[in-house]
C-alpha positions as CSV (number, residue, x, y, z in Angstrom):
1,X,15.2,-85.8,46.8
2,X,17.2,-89.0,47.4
3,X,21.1,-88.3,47.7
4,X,22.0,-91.8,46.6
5,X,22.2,-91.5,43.1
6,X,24.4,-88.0,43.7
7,X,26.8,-90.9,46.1
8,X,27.0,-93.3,43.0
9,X,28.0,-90.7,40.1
10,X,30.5,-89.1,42.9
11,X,32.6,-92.8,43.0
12,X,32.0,-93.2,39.4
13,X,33.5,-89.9,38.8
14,X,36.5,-89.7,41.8
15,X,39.2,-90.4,39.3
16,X,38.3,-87.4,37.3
17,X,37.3,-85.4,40.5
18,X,41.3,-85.6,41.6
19,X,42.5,-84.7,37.7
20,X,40.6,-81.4,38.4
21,X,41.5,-80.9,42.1
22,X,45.6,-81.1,40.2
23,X,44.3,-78.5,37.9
24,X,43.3,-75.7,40.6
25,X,45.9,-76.6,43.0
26,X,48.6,-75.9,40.0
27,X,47.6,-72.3,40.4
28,X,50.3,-70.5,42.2
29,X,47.4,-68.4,44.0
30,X,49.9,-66.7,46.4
31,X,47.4,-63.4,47.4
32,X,50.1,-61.9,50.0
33,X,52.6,-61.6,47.4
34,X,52.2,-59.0,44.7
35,X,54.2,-60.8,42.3
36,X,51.2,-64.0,42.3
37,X,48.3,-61.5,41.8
38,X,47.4,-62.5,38.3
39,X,48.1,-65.9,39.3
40,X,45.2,-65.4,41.7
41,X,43.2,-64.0,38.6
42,X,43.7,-66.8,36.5
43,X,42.9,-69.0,39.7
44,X,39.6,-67.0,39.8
45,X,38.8,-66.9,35.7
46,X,39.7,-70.9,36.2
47,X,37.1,-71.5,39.0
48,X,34.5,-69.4,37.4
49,X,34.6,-71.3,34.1
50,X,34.4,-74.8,36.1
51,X,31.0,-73.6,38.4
52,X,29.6,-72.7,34.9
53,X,30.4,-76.0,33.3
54,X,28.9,-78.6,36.2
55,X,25.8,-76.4,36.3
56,X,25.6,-73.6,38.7
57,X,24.0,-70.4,37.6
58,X,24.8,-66.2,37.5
59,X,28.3,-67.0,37.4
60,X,30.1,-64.0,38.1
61,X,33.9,-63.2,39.4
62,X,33.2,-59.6,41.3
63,X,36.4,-57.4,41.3
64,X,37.1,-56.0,44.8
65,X,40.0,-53.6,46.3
66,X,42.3,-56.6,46.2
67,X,41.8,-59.5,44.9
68,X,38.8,-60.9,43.1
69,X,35.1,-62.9,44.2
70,X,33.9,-65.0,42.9
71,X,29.9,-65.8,42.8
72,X,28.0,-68.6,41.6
73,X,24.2,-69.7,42.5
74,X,21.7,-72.3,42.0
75,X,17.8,-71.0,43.5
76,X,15.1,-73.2,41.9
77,X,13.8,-74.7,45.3
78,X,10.6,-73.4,45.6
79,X,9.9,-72.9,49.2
80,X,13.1,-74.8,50.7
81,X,15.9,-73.1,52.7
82,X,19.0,-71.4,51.0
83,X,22.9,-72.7,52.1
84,X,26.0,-69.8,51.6
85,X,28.9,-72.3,50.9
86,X,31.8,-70.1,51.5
87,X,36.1,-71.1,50.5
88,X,38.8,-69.5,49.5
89,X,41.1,-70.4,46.7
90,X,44.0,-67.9,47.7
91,X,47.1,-69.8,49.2
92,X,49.8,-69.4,51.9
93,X,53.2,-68.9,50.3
94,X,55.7,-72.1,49.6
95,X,58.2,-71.1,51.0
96,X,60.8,-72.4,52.2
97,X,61.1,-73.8,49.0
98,X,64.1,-76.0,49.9
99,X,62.1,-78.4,52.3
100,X,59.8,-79.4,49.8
101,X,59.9,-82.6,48.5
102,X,58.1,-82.0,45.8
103,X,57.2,-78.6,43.6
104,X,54.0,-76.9,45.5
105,X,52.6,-76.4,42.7
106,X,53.3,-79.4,40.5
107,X,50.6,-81.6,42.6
108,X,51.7,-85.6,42.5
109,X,49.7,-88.3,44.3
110,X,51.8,-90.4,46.5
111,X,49.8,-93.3,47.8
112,X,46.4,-92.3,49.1
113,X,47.4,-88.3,49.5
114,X,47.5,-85.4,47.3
115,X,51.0,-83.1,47.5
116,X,50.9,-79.2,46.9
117,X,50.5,-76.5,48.2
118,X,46.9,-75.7,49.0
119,X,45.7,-79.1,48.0
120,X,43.6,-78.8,51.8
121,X,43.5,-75.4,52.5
122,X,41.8,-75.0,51.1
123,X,40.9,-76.0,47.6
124,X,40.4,-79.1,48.2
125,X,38.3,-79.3,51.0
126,X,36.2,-76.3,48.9
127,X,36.3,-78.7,45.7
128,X,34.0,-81.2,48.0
129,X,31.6,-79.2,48.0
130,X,31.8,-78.2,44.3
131,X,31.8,-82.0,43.1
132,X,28.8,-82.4,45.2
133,X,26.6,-79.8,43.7
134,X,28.0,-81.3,40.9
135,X,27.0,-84.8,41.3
136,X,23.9,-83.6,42.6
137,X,22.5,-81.6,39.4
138,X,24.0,-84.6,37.1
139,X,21.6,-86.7,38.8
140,X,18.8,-85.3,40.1
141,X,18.8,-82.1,37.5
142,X,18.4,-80.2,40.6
143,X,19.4,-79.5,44.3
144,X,17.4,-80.1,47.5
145,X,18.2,-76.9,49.1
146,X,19.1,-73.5,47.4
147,X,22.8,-72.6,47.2
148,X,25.0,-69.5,46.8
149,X,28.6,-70.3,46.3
150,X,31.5,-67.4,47.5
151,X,34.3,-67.8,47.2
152,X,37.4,-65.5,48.4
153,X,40.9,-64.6,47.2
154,X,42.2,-63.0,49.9
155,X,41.7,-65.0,53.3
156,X,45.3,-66.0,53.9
157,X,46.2,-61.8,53.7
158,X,44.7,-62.8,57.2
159,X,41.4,-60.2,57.7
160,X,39.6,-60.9,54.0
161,X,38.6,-57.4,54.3
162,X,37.8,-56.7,50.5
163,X,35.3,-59.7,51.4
164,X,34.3,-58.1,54.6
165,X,33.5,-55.1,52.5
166,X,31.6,-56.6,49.8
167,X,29.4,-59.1,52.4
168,X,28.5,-55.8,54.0
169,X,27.2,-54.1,50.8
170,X,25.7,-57.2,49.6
171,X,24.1,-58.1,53.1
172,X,20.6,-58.4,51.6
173,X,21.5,-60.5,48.6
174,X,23.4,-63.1,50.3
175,X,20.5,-63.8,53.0
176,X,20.7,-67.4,53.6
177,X,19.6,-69.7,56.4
178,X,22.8,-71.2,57.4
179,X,26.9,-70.8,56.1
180,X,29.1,-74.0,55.2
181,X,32.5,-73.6,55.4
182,X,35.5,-76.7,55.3
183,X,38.3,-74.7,56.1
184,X,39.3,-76.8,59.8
185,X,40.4,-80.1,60.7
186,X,39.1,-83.6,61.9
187,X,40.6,-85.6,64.7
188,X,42.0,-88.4,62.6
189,X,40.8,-90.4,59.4
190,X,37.6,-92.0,61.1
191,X,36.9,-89.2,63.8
192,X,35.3,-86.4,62.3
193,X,34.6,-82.9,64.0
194,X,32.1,-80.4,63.5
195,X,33.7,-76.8,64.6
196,X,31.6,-74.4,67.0
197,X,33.7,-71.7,67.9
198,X,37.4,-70.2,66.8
199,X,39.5,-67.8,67.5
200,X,40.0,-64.6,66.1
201,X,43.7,-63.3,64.7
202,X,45.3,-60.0,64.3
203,X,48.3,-59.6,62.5
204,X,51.1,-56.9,63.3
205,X,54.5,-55.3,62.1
206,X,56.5,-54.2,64.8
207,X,59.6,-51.9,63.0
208,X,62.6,-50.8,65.0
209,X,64.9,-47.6,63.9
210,X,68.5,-46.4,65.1
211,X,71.0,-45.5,63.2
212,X,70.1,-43.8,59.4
213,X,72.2,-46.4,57.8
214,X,74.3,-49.7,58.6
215,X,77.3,-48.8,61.0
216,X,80.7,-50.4,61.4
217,X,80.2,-52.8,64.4
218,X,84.1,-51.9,65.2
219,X,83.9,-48.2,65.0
220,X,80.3,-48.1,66.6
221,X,79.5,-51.4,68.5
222,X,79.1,-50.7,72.4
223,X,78.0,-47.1,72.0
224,X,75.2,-47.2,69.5
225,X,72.1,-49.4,70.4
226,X,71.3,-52.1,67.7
227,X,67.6,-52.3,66.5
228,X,67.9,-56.0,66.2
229,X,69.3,-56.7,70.1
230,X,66.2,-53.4,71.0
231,X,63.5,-55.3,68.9
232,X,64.5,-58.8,70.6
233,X,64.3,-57.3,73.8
234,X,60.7,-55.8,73.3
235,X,59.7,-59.1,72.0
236,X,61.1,-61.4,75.0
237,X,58.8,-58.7,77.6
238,X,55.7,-59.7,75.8
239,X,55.6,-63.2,78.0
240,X,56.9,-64.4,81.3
241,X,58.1,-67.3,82.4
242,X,54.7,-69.1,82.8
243,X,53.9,-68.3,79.1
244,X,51.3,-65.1,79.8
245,X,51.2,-62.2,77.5
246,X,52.6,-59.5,79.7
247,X,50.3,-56.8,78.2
248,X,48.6,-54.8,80.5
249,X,45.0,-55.5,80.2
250,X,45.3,-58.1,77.6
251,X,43.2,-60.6,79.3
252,X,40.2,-58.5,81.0
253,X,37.7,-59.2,78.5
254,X,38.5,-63.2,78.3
255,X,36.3,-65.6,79.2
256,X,36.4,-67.6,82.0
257,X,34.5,-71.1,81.0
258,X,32.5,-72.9,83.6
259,X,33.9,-76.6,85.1
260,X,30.5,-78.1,82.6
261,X,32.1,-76.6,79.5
262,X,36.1,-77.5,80.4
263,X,34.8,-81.2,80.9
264,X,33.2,-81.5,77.4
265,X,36.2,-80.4,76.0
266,X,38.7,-82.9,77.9
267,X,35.9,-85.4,77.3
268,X,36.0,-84.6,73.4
269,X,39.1,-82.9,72.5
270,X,42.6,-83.6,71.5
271,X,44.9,-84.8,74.7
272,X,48.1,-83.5,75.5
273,X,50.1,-86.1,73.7
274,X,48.0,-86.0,70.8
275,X,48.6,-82.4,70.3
276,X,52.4,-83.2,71.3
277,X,52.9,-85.8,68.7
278,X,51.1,-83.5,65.7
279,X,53.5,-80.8,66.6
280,X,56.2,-82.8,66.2
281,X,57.7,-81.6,69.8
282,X,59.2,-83.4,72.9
283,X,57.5,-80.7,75.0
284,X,54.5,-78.3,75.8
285,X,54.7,-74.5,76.8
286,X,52.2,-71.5,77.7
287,X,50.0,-70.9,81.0
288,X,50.1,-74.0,83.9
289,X,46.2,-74.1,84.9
290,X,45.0,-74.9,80.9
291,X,45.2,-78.3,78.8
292,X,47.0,-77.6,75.5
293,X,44.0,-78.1,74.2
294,X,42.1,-75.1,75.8
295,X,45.4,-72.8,75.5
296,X,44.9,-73.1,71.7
297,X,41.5,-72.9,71.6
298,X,40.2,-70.7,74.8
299,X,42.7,-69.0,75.6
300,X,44.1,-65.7,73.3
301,X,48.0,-66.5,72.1
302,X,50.6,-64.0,71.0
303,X,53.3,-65.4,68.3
304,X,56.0,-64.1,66.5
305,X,55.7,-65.5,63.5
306,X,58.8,-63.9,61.8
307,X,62.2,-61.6,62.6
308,X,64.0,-60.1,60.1
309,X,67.5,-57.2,60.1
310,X,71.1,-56.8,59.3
311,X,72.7,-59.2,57.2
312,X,71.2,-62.4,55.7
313,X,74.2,-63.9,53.3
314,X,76.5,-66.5,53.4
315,X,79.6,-65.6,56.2
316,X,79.1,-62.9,58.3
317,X,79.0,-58.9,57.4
318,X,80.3,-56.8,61.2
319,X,77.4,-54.3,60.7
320,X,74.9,-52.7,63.3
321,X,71.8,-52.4,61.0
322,X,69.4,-49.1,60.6
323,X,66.4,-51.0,60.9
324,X,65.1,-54.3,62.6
325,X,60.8,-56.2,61.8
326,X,59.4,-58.7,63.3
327,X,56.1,-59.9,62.1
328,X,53.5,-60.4,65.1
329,X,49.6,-62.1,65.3
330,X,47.6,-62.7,68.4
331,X,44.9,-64.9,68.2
332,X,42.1,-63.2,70.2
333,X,38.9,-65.0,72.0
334,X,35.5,-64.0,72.9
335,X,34.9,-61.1,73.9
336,X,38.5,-59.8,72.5
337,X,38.1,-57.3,69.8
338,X,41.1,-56.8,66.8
339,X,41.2,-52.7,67.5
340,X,40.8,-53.2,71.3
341,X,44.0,-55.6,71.2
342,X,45.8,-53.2,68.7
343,X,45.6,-50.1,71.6
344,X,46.5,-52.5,74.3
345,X,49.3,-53.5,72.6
346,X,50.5,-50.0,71.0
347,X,50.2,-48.9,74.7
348,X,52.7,-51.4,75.6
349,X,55.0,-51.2,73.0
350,X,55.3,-47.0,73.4
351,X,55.7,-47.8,77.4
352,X,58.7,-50.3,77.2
353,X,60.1,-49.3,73.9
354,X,63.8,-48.0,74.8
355,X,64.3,-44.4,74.4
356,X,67.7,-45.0,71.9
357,X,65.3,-46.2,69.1
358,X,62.3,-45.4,67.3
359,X,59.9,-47.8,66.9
360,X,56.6,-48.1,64.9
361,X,53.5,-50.6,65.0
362,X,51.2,-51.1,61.9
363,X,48.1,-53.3,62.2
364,X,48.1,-55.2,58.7
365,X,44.9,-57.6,59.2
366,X,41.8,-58.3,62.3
367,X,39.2,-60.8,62.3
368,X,36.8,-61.6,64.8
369,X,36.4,-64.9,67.5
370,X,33.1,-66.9,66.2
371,X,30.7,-69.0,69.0
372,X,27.8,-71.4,67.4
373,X,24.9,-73.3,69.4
374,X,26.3,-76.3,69.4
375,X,22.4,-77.3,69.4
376,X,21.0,-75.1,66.2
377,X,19.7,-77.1,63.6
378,X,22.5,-76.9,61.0
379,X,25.0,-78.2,63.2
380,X,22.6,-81.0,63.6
381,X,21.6,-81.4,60.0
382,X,25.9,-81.4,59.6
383,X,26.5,-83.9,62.5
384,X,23.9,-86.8,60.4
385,X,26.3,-85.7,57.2
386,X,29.1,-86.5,58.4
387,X,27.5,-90.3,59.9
388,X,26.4,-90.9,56.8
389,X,29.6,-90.0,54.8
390,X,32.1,-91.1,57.4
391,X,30.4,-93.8,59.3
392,X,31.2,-92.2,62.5
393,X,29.1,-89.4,64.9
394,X,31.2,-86.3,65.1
395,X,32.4,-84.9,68.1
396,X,31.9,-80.9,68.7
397,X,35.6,-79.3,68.4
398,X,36.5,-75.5,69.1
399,X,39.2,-74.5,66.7
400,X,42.5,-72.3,67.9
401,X,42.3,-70.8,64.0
402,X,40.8,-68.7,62.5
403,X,38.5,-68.2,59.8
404,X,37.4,-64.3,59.0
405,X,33.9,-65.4,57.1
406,X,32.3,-67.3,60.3
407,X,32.8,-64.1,62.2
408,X,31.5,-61.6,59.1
409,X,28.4,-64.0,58.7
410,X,27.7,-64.3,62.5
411,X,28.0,-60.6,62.9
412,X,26.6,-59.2,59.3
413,X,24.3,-61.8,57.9
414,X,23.5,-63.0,61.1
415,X,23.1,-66.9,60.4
416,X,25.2,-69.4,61.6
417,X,28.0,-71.7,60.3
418,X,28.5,-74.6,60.2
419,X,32.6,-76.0,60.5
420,X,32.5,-78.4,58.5
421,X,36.5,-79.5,58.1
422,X,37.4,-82.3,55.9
423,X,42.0,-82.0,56.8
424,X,43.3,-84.0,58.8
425,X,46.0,-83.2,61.7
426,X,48.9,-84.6,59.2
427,X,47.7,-82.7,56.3
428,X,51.1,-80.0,57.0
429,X,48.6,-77.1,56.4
430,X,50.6,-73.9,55.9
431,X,53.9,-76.1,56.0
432,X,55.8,-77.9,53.4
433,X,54.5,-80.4,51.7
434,X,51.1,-79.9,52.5
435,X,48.9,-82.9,51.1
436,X,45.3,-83.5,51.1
437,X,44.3,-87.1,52.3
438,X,42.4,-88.5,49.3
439,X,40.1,-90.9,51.1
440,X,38.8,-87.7,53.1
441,X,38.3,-85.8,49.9
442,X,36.0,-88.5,48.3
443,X,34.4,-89.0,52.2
444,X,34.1,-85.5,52.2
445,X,32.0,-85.3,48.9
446,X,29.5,-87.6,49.8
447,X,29.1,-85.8,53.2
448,X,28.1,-82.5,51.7
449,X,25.4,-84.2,49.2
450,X,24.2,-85.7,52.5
451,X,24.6,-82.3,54.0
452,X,22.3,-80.9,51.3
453,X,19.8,-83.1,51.6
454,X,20.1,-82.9,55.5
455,X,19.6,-79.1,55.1
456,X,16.8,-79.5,53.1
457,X,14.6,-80.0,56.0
458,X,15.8,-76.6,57.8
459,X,13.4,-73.8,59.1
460,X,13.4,-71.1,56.1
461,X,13.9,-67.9,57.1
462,X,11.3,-65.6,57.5
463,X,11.5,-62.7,54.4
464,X,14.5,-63.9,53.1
465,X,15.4,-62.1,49.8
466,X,16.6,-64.9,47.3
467,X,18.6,-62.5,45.5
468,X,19.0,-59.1,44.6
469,X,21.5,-56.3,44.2
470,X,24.5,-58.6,43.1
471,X,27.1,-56.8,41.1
472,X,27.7,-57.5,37.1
């Protein structure tokens, strides 16, 4: 089945294909905060209506613990291979709201990019692929390959694991031969990147008690021990000076990678300065003997990603607060696993935790590393997509993030998946004004209908059930 006239409604159509792209990113689909859950519902209802409308079939959003999936297929290819195309339309919060230059979620194109808050991550590199079916079955009235669209609303909680949950009960009905999945970056506007392995992330609170209530700092400072100055002092243990996690065991099960595979990477990975100048930073940190690229990518990394105690107003209130939280992840590597890293690092925190506080570590969220044949088939089939779309050969790129569904479909379906990113380094993902660069978006269209087509010459499966078992 010839892609080309999918390629020609696809620019006919690109005007219109942004219009609805500004409709789903006006969704304030904010899944960790309770107060945006029937946001995310209306996100969901919105998304199922449009997969119905370009032409996709048993439509279905599938209620879970938390928030909803949503299920669409297509499965009229007689005797051709089936693609899972996996996205989630859930969104990291906005804030802080005052850096914004324009509302998240009032999307405005400014030049040749598109502003809001998950305009790339990651509804509109998921949208690609939805404007490609679409272009597809307006065509050609039909698809090369088979297709089963999920798609999540809980992957920035950070473990998806009402969708761990339901790919587990559903293992047989969402048999496929290979996963898509454009949640990860390129290199820059003409250098895409085909992703083969990530990292895994588990997220943490780490709570710090003293006193029952806020004290006095003048009646009680110098006698009672502050939960704030205790929790700071936990955190600053968890490094030393050359940037290593100080947990005991923490690095035991992490791979070592052989001179061949270290070379590939400095032969096809960011540099030092490239990484330098996307963060925005005058200077690098973390272990000596590792480029930055393999210490985001190779190597595990523990972050504080937020503190929090005492007073937060304007001025200054002399208190010696009850309670102190920071909010911890550590991004994990093969062969790390989340509940193997949780009792490493409880262990730690019980051994240096001073004995004039209480302290208390929940695990909120685990996903697993993910490791692909840079040779299988689909990553081929993928690497010929993106030539064709982008004019350019992609290189093979590990990823430092993470991405919960690579993992769950490695280890529960047992295909592979294919990283197909479409965002570029400059795209702000997770920050303020996060944009979506437009050119990618219509680049990243046409590379899925050549990725379908591509895919249409995969091996099938041996006894692969087409669908059964799915919910109403």
């Amino acid at each position: 089945m010839k892609p080309l006239r999918a390629i020609a409604y696809a620019r006919r159509h690109s005007r219109r294909f942004v219009e609805g792209l500004k409709e789903f990113v006006r969704f304030p689909s904010v899944s960790n905060q309770p107060k945006h859950a029937r946001d995310v519902r209306r996100c969901a209802s919105w998304l199922a209506h449009h997969l119905q409308s370009i032409g996709l079939e048993n439509v279905r959003i599938l209620r879970t613990k938390g928030h909803p999936i949503v299920y669409a297929g297509w499965q009229h290819a007689r005797g051709k291979p089936t693609l899972l195309i996996y996205g989630h339309y859930d969104v990291q919060p906005p804030e802080p709201l005052e850096e914004w230059k324009t509302p998240p979620f009032e999307p405005v194109v400014k030049g040749n990019n598109l502003h809001g808050r998950g305009a790339c991550d990651d509804k509109g590199q998921l949208f690609a692929h939805v404007k490609a079916i679409e272009s597809y079955l307006r065509t050609n009235k039909a698809l090369p390959v088979n297709v089963k669209c999920i798609f999540e609303g809980e992957e920035e909680t950070g473990g998806s694991e009402s969708f761990e949950a339901f790919v587990k009960q559903h293992r047989r009905a969402l048999q496929a031969d290979a996963a898509v999945i454009s949640d990860t970056r390129m290199l820059g506007p003409d250098r895409p990147a085909l992703g083969y392995a990530q990292r895994g992330d588990v997220r943490f609170e780490l709570e710090v008690f003293g006193p029952r209530r806020d004290l006095h700092s003048g009646n009680f400072g110098g006698s009672v021990h502050n939960p704030i100055q205790a929790l700071c002092e936990i955190i600053a243990g968890l490094h030393d000076a050359d940037g290593r996690v100080t947990i005991p065991g923490f690095y035991d099960k992490v791979r070592e990678w052989d001179a061949d595979e270290r070379e590939y990477m400095r032969r096809t990975g960011p540099t030092d300065a490239e990484i330098l100048r996307d963060a925005n930073v005058p200077s690098s940190w973390g272990e000596r003997d590792y480029t930055l690229y393999e210490r985001v990518t190779i190597r595990p990394a523990l972050t504080v990603n937020g503190i929090k105690g005492g007073y937060q107003g304007a001025g200054i209130k002399t208190v010696i607060p009850a309670r102190a939280l920071a909010k911890l992840s550590i991004r994990i590597v093969p062969d790390q696993t989340p509940h193997e890293i949780l009792e490493l690092l409880r262990g730690h925190i019980e051994r240096v935790a001073p004995p004039t506080v209480g302290v208390k570590l929940r695990m909120l969220a685990g996903s697993y590393p993910a490791l692909v044949n840079r040779n299988h088939p689909a990553l081929k089939a993928a690497a010929l997509a993106y030539e064709k779309g982008f004019g350019a050969r992609p290189v093979f790129l590990r990823s430092g993030g993470s991405v919960p569904a690579a993992s769950m479909f490695q280890k529960i379906l047992g295909i592979p998946t294919v990283l197909m990113g479409f965002a570029l380094p400059e795209d702000r993902i997770h920050a303020p004004n996060e944009r979506f660069h437009l050119p990618n978006f219509f680049r990243g269209i046409e590379t899925s209908i050549w990725y379908l087509a591509a895919s249409s010459r995969l091996k099938k499966s041996r006894g692969q059930q087409m669908q059964q078992g799915l919910p109403t």
